[in-house]
C-alpha positions in Angstrom: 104.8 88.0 178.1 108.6 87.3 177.3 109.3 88.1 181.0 107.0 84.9 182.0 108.2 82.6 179.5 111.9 83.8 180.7 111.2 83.1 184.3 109.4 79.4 183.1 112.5 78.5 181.3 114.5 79.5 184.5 112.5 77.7 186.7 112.4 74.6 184.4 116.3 74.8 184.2 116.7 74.9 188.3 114.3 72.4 188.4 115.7 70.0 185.8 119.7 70.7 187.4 118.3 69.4 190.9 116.8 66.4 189.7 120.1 65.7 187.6 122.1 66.3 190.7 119.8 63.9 192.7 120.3 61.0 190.0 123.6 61.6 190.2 123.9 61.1 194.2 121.8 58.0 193.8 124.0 56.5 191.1 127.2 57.1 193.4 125.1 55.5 196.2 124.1 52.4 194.1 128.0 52.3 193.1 129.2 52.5 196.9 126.7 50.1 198.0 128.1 47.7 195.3 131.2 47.6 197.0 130.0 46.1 200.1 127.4 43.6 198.9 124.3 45.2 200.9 121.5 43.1 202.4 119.1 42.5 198.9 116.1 42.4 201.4 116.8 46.5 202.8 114.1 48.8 201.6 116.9 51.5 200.6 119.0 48.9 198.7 115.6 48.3 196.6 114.7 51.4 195.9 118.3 52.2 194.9 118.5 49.2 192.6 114.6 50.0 191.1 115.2 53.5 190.4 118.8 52.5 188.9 118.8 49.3 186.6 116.7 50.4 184.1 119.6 52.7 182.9 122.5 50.8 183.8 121.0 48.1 182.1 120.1 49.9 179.0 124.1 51.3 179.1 125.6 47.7 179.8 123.4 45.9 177.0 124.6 49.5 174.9 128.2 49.1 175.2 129.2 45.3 176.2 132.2 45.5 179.1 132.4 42.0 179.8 136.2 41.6 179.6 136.7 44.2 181.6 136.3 43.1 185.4 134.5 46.3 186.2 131.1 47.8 185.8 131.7 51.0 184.5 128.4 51.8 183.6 127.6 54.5 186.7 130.7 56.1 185.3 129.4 56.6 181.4 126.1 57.9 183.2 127.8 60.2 185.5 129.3 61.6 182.4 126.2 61.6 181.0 124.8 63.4 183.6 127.5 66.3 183.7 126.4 67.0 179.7 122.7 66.9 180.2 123.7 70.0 182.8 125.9 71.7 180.8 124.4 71.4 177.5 120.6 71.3 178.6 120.2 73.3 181.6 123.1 75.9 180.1 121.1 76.6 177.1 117.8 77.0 178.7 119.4 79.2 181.1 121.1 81.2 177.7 117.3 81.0 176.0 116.0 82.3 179.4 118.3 85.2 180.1 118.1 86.3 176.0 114.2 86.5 176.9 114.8 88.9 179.4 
């Protein structure tokens, strides 16, 4: 029974490390897309900016940057990102291999 539960927490890892990776790729195309002031009407620009502000937004009314100049906000969440796959993923990958 271990062996399955090892195999689920493996799978759940992979599965939760692509999605992460994903997220990430969309925030660094939100960021680029930024730079060039993109047509507000494009169906990619509005699916980039739906599945994005809610978290930007929740990091920018988090920790205020308005003196700044520059939203750094995909930055903190890239960050973010790169712990949620070493600290997450990495220990259901440990729980899954002690299982084995």
């Amino acid at each position: 029974m271990s062996g399955y539960i090892s195999l689920f927490l493996h799978a759940l890892a992979q599965v939760l490390s692509i999605a992460l990776n994903l997220y990430m790729y969309i925030i660094i195309a939100r960021a680029i897309l930024s730079w060039v002031n993109p047509d507000p009407y494009n169906p990619i620009v509005q699916f980039l900016n739906r599945i994005t502000e809610p978290v930007l937004y929740r990091v920018r009314k988090a920790i205020p940057m308005h003196g700044i100049g520059i939203d750094l906000s995909p930055i903190l969440i890239i960050l973010a990102i790169y712990f949620l796959q070493i600290f997450l993923v990495g220990s259901l990958e440990h729980t899954a291999a002690s299982l084995r």
